[in-house]
C-alpha positions as CSV (number, residue, x, y, z in Angstrom):
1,X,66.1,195.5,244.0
2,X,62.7,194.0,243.8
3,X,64.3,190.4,242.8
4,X,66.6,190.6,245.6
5,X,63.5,191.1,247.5
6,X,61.7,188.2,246.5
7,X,64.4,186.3,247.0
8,X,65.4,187.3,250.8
9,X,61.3,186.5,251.4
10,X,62.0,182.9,249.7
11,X,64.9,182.0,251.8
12,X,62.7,183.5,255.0
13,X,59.9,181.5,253.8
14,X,62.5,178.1,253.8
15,X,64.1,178.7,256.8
16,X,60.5,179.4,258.6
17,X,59.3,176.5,256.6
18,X,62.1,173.9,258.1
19,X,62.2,175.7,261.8
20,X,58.4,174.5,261.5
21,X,59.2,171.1,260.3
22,X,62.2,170.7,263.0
23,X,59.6,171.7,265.3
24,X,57.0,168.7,265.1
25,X,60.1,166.7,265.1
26,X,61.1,167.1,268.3
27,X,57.4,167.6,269.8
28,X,58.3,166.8,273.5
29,X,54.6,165.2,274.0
30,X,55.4,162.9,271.5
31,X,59.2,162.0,272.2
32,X,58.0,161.6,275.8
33,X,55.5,158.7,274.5
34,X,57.9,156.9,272.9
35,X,60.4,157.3,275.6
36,X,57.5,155.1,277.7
37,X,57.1,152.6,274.6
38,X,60.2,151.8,275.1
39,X,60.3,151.9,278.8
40,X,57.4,149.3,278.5
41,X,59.1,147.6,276.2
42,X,62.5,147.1,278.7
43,X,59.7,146.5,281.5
44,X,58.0,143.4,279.7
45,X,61.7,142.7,278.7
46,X,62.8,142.0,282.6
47,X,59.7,139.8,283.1
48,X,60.3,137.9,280.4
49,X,63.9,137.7,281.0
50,X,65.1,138.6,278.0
51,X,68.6,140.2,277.7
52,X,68.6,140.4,273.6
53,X,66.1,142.8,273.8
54,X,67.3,144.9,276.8
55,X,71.0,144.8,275.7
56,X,69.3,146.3,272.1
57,X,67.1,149.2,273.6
58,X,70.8,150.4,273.8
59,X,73.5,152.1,271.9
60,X,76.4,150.2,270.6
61,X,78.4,153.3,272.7
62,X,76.6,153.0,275.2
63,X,77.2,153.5,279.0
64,X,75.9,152.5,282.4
65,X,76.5,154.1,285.9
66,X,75.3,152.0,288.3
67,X,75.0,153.0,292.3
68,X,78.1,151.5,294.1
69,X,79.7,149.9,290.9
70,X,82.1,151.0,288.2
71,X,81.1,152.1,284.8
72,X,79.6,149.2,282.4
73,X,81.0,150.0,279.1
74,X,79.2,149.3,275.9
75,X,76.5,147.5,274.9
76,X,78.3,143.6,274.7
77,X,79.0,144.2,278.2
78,X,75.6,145.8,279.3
79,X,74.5,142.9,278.2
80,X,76.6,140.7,280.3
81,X,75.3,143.7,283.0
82,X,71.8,143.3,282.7
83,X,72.0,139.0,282.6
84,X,73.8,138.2,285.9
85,X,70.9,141.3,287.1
86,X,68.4,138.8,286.4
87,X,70.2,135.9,287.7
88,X,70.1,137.6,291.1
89,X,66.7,137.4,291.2
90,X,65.3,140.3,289.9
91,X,61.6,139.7,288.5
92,X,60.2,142.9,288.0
93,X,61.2,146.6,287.5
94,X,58.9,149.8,287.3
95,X,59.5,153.1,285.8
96,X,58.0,156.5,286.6
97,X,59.1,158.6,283.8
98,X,58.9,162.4,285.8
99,X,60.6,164.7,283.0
100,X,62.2,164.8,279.2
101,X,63.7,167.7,277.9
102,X,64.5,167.6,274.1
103,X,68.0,168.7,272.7
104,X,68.0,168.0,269.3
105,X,68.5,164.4,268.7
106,X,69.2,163.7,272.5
107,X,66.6,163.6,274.7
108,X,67.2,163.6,278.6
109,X,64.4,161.7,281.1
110,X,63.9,161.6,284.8
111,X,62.1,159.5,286.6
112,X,62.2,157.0,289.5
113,X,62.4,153.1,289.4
114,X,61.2,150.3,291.5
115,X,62.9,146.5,291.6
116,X,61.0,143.5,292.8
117,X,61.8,139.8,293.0
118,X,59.8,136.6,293.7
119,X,55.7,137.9,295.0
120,X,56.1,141.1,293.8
121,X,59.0,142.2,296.7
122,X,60.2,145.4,296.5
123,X,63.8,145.0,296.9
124,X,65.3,148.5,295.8
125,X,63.9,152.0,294.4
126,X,65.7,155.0,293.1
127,X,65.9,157.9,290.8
128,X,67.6,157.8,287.6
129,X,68.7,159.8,284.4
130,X,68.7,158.3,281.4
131,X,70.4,160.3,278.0
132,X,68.7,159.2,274.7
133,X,69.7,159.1,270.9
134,X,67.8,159.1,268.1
135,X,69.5,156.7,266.3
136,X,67.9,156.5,262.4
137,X,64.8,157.6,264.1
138,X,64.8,155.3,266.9
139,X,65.6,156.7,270.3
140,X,68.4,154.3,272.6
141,X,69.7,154.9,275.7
142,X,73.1,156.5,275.5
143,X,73.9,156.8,279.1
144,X,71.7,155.1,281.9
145,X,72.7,156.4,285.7
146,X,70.7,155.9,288.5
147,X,71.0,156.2,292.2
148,X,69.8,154.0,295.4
149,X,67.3,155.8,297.7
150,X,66.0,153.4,299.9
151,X,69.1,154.2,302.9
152,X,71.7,151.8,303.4
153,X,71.2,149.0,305.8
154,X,71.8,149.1,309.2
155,X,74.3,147.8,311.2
156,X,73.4,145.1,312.9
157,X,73.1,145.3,317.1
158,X,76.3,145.1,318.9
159,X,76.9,143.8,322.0
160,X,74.4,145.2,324.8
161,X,72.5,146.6,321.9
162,X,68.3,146.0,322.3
163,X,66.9,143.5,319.6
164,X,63.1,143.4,319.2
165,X,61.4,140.1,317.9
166,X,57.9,140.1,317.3
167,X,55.8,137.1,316.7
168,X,53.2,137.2,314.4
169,X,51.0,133.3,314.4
170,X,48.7,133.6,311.5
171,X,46.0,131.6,311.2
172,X,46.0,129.2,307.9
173,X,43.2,130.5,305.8
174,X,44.8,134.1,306.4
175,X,48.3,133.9,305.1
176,X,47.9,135.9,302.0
177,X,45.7,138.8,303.9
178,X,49.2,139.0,306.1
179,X,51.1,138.4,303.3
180,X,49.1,141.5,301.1
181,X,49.0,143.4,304.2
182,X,52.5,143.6,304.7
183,X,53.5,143.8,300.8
184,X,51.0,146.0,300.1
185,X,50.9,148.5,302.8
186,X,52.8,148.2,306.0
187,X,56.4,147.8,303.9
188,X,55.7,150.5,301.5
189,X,54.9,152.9,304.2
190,X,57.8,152.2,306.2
191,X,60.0,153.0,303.2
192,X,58.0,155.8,302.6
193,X,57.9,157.3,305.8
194,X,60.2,156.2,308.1
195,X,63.0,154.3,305.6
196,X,65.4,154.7,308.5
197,X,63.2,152.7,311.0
198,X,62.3,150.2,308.0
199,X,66.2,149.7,307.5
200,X,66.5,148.3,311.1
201,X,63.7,145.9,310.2
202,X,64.0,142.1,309.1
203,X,61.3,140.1,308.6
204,X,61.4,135.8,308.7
205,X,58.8,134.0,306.8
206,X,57.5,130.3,308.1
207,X,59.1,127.2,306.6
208,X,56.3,124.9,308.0
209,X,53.1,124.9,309.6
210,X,53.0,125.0,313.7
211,X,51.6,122.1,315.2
212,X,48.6,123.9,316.1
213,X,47.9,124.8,312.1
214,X,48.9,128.5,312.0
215,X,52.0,130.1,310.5
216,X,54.8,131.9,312.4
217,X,56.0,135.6,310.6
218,X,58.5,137.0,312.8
219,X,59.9,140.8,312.7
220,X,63.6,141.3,313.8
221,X,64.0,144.9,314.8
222,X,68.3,144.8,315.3
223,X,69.1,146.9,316.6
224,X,65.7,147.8,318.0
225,X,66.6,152.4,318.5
226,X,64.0,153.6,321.2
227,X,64.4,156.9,319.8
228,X,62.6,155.8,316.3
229,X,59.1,154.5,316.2
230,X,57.8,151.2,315.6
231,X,54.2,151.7,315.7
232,X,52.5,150.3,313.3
233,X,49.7,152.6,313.3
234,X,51.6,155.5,313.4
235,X,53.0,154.4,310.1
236,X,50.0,154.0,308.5
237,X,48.3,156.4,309.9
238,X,51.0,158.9,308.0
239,X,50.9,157.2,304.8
240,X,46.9,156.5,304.4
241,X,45.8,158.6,307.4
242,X,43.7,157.7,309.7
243,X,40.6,156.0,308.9
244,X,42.5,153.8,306.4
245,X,45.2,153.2,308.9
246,X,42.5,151.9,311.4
247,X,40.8,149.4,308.5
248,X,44.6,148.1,307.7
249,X,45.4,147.8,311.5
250,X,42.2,145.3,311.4
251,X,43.2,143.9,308.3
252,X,46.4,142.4,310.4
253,X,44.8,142.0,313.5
254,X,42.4,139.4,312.1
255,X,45.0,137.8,310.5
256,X,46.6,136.8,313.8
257,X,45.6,134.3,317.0
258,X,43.8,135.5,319.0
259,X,44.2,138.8,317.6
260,X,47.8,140.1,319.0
261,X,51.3,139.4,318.3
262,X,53.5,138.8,320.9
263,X,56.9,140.9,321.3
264,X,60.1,140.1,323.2
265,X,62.6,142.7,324.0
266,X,66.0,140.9,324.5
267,X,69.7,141.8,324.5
268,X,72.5,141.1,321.8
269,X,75.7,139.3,323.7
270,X,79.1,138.3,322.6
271,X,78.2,134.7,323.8
């Protein structure tokens, strides 16, 4: 009786012994920071446009579910994926890594993503899930879905429909103020906190100097919706408040001629 005992407390002691070891394994602190290493190391990947090692950070079963686009099967063709991506134009893509919950060997993150092109652009953001195996202690992405959440664009004004155009002459030695001014803040904050309003916006940039030495931005509001709100300042002033609304709002302001824009309100036709 007393051997059976000792053995029953030896197998407990094992068991306790490998629960412990299984344990640090999967410690999500740690899992979590190399989910990030290798979210860096797909980051640096994109800006150095290299597809070997994006394609690799996957699993040869790999999958991708892309927003508005069928499934992209294994890793030869998320490859092929990730390539034309880059010969779009993308230059640059951030990740916010929110959450990772540990299942063993798969791991399952959330987090949000930001795409940019040429001057640091932002041309799309989102949310994502990303599934990942540890593969011979290595963790790959074994599914990769994300979703769009800047809103579609808008339709573009219809006959009768109002169209805003705002002129925006900057002076020469203030093109990259404007420039930072509207990359930096006023575009962010539109997505941010009006993306419906933002969707309605184009914006032109010069392809020449004006005879007079300044620089011509235009922004296309089409259609322009009177029942949203263009203000600038009310923009910022939700996003940064209001001091550091006020500062920005100078910060294009001296950017400009004289100090002002000028705004036409016209009407689209079927001319």
């Amino acid at each position: 009786m007393e051997n059976k005992v000792k053995i029953m407390r030896h197998i407990v002691g094992i068991f306790l012994l490998i629960l412990m070891v299984t344990s640090c394994n999967n410690d999500p602190s740690d899992i979590t920071a190399r989910i990030k290493e290798s979210n860096k190391v797909f980051m640096d990947a994109v800006i150095n446009s290299d597809t070997n090692t994006l394609t690799n950070l996957y699993t040869i079963d790999a999958k991708l579910f892309p927003s508005n686009s069928n499934v992209i099967d294994g890793r030869p063709s998320i490859g092929q994926f990730w390539m034309a991506t880059l010969k779009m134009g993308i230059k640059k893509v951030l990740f916010d890594t929110e959450k990772v919950q540990i299942f063993g060997n798969i791991a399952i993150e959330e987090g949000k993503y930001t795409l940019f092109v040429e001057e640091d652009q932002v041309v799309d953001q989102g949310k994502y899930l990303a599934i990942w195996k540890n593969e011979d202690g290595k963790w790959k992405v074994f599914r990769d879905i994300w979703n769009v959440s800047t809103p579609a664009p808008a339709q573009r004004a219809s006959v009768n429909d109002y169209v805003l155009v705002v002129l925006n002459h900057v002076k020469a030695d203030k093109v990259d103020q404007f420039e930072d001014f509207y990359k930096n803040y006023l575009a962010p904050a539109g997505i941010e906190i009006a993306p419906r309003t933002k969707a309605t916006v184009r914006i032109q940039k010069p392809a020449r100097k004006n005879m007079d030495g300044t620089f011509t931005y235009i922004f296309i509001m089409d259609p322009f919706i009177e029942t949203f709100d263009y203000d600038i300042l009310n923009i910022l002033t939700a996003k940064h408040g209001a001091e550091k609304a006020g500062e920005y709002l100078k910060m294009y302001a001296d950017c400009l001629k004289d100090g002002n824009s000028e705004s036409y309100m016209s009407v689209e036709t079927d001319w």
